[in-house]
Every structure is written in C-alpha cells, then in structure tokens.
C-alpha angles and dihedrals in degrees: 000000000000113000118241126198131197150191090294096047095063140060126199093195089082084072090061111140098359128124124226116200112196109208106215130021101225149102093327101011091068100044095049098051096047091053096046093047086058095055088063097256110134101243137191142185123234106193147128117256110282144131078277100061093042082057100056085052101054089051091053109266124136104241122206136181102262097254095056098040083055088057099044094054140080090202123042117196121195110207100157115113114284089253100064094032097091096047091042091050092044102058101021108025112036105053083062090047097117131171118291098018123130118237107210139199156159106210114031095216092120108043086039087061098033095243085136121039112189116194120264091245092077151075119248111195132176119193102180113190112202098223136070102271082253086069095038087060099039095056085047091054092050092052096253126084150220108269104240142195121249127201133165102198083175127025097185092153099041091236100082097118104052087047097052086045094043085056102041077057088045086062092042097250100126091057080080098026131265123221133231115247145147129240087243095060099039094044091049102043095044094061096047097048087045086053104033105037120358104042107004116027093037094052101049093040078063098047089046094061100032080064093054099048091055098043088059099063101263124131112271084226105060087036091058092050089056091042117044107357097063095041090084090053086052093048091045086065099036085056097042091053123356123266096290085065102049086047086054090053095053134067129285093233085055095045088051095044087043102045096044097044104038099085082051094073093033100045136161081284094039089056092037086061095041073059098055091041087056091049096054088058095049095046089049095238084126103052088052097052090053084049098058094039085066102047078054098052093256090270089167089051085052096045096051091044078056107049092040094054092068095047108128088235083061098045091041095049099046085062092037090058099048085078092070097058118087113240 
C-alpha cells in the first residue's frame, strides 16, 4: 500500500532560515510561491525577463536573474517546462549547486533521463501536485489543498525527507495528503497516462467517433454533442465516485451498451500496444525522441497543431460553444 502523509507528519520549522527560489513564475510557479510565502517560507523568483516576471513583482516577490536567484537559495525549485530545464540547469543552476543545497521539482522527467545530473552533495527533492497550479492556489486559499506526490531521489544531508514533506505542507498539499513515490514511477506513469488515456488515447477515441458520425451521414453538429461534449458530464462522475458510480448515474440503456461494447474498442491488441507504449517510456526511447524533437524546433509538434486545427470537430465545436456562453 502507498504511504500517505498529513498535517501532523510534517514540520515546516525545519525550513527556518532557509530561501526557496522558484525558477519560473507560471502556472505552477506562481501558485506555488504564493502558497508557500503564506505559509510563512521566504520565497523568490529565478526567471528571464518576461510578462511573468513583471508579474511576480507586482505581487511582492523579489525577482533575480536565475543565476543569481540559484545562488541566493537553499532550495531551488525548477518549475520551466521539462524541455528548457536541462539547459537552464546547465548554464544558470549547476555551477551554484553547492553542497547542501536542495534541488527541487515537480515532474521528475528530467532527473528520471539524466538530462539533468545533480551532484551527489546535494538533496534532490520532487513534490508533484496533482492538480494545475490554479487548483493548487485556490484549495490553499480555501483552507484545504491539492493532494501531491513526494519523492527524495538524494538524501545528501540526511534530512531530505523532512524537508520534501515540510514543503509539500508549505504549498498546502498535505492538508489533503501527499504520497510517497519515486522519480522513477511518477516520471514513468505520467507520461503513459498522458499518452495512453488523458491526452492521447481520449482525443483520438473522439475524434474517432466524431469521424464516424459524420461519415455516416449525421450532422457535425449533433455528432460532436455525443462525442466530445458529453464526455466532460461523464468525467465529472467518474471523478466524483469511481466508475461504478458513473455507471449508477446513467441510463441503463448507456450502461448496457457501455458495458457490452467497450472491450470492443480496447481490445487484447488495443492493451499489447498500451504496453508498448509503456516500454518505450521506461526504456527512455521516448524521452529521446521528445529530446530531439526539440533540438530540431519541434517541427512534428507544429505540423500536427496545425493539421488538427482544421479538423471539422474544431471548426464545429468553436461555434457550438458559443451557445454556452450568455450573451
């Protein structure tokens, strides 16, 4: 069984004197800062100058040049998109790794590939909310939290692990409870469930049967109400109560049909690829693909934004939507 921790489990004394620099001011970087400046932790930000930076200045944080915000803190906490970190960590960020500093993350991509090779004097910490970082500051701000993820990859200082629960407290996530995890396991299951189900499996199963709506002869309009708008109402349960309970709230006519056709879109060959999709991540084929997409300017990743953005279920749904919004 996974272990949980709570409120009681951490301490956020241990953090006493010490600075956090928050590399990057966006969608988590902000949230994450705010939350852990209210809880008292002296935070600041590490970025270029952008509208993100202008923006962590105006709300009262003092904002460095990354470099210099690397060498400042105790705890540096990466929080750029995977693609930049290792050449941002590279040229800014290691040559102020000293010992007993704490590298820290929220997606363990980069550790998990060694793109990115801390020395072995240091902590290398991951606290993962499982939440976008506007989530993560609106359950603060309730008083509640976004349940979160903690790893310790080094433990140089032996302390690595009261310091990874103490800030995973700091950002309100064990106010609902953080599990423990390694980089290894959340690296390698948030990519498959990213390719298999949440990005990639569950947009091309609409598009799928969007297609095959419309090739049949039925409006765009009605095919892309039963395909994709619905599929939110259906998640929504799912999320609220398991599946059982999602099957309880339809009808029994879509739980039948459901329940008996199913396994006929994920079928035996269906499974045998998930699991090849699951082989290329843990071998890191994957990762190196993505790697060298980006040397190149991700042209594949443009061509495909591109492509998709003309698709008929695109064009259908902007002017469906429009229908949900008062006028």
């Amino acid at each position: 069984m996974a272990k949980t921790y709570y409120e009681k489990d951490a301490d956020l004394s241990v953090l006493d004197g010490k600075t956090i620099a928050i590399i990057g001011y966006g969608n988590q970087g902000r949230a994450q800062a705010l939350n852990m400046r209210d809880s008292g932790l002296n935070v600041i930000i590490g970025s270029v100058k952008d509208q993100s930076a202008e923006r962590a200045e105006k709300e009262g944080f003092k904002v460095y040049p990354i470099s210099e915000a690397a060498k400042k803190a105790d705890v540096i906490h990466i929080l750029i998109p995977d693609e930049v970190q290792a050449g941002v960590y590279e040229t800014e960020i290691k040559p102020n790794m000293k010992k007993g500093k704490t590298l820290m993350f929220s997606h363990g991509f980069n550790i998990r590939f060694k793109l990115i090779c801390p020395p072995k004097n240091v902590d290398v910490i991951m606290v993962a909310p499982k939440g976008p970082g506007v989530r993560v500051r609106e359950t603060y701000e309730e008083g509640f939290g976004t349940p979160a993820l903690i790893a310790a990859e080094q433990n140089a200082s032996g302390k690595a692990k009261e310091n990874v629960l103490a800030l995973a407290k700091a950002i309100g996530a064990t106010r609902a409870g953080v599990i423990e995890t390694t980089f290894r396991e959340e690296t390698e299951t948030d990519l498959c469930g990213e390719q298999i189900d949440l990005c990639g499996g569950v947009s091309e199963l609409i598009k799928a049967s969007f297609d095959t709506l419309v090739e049949a002869g039925y409006q765009p309009e009605i095919a892309y109400f039963e395909t994709l708008h619905e599929l939110k109402l259906i998640t929504d349960l799912i999320q609220a109560g398991g599946l059982e309970h999602m099957w309880k709230c339809v009808s029994n006519t879509a739980e039948y049909g459901g329940r008996t056709r199913g396994k006929k879109i994920i079928t035996k060959e269906t499974r045998k690829t998930m699991k090849k999709i699951l082989r290329d991540v843990q071998t890191g084929k994957f990762a190196k693909e993505w790697v060298n997409e980006c040397k190149k300017g991700m042209p594949n990743l443009k061509r495909m934004r591109q492509e998709d953005s003309k698709l008929k279920i695109e064009i259908v749904g902007a002017e469906l939507r429009k229908m949900f919004v008062r006028k």
